[in-house]
N, C-alpha and C positions, 0 to 999 in steps of 0.2 A: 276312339282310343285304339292304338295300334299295339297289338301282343306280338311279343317275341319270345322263342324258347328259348331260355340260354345257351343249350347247344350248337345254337344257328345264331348266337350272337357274337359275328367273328368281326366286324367291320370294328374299327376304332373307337371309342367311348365319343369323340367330338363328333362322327357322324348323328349316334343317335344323341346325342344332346343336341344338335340344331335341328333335330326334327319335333321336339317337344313345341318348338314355337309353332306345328303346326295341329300339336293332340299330343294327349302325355301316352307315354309309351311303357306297357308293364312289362316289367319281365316275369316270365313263367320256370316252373323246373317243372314237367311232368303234369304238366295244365296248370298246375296251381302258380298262382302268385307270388312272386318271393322279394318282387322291388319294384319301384316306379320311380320314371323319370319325367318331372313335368316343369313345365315354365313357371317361375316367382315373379309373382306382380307385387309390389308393393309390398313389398317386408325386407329387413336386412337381414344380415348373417344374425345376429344376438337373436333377434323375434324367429327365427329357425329353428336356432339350436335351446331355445328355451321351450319351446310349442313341441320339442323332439325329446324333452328328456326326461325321465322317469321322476326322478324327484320333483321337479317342477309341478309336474301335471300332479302327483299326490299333492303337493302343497295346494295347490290351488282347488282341488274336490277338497279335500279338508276343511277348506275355507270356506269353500259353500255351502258346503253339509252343515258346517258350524251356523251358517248366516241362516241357512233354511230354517234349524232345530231354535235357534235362538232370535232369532230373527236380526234387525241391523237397527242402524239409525239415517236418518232421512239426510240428504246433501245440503238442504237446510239447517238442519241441527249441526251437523261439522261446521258448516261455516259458522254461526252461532258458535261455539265451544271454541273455536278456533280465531274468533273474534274479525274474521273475514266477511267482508261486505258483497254484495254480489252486483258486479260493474256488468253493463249490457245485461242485451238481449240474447238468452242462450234457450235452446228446447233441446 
């Protein structure tokens, strides 16, 4: 992983964006951390900016916390209630 301080971060944003593909690269103010720039494998723009945003991620601890305290129902019973048969071989 390659650190830079911001104040020594003068080259153009495209340079250090192609070096990500070779280590994500942080930026620093003052040692500490303030941004990273790393390679996206296999996600889009939408899986991004949903994985990045504050409401999301509440919704989704909400969700669990709920599923944990209450527990759930098994992917069998949905398909059952949902009157869906389950075609193939899936694990």
């Amino acid at each position: 992983m390659k650190r830079l301080e911001l104040e020594k971060a003068t080259a153009p944003l495209r340079n250090y964006a192609r070096d990500v593909k070779k280590e994500p690269v942080v930026l620093t103010s003052g040692g500490k951390p303030v941004a990273a720039l790393f390679a996206i494998t296999n996600a889009d723009l939408e899986t991004i900016t949903l994985s990045t945003h504050p409401q999301f991620i509440a919704l989704i601890e909400r969700s669990r916390m709920r599923q944990k305290a209450g527990g759930g129902i098994s992917s069998k019973e949905v398909r059952r209630r949902l009157g869906i048969e389950r075609t193939g071989r899936h694990r």
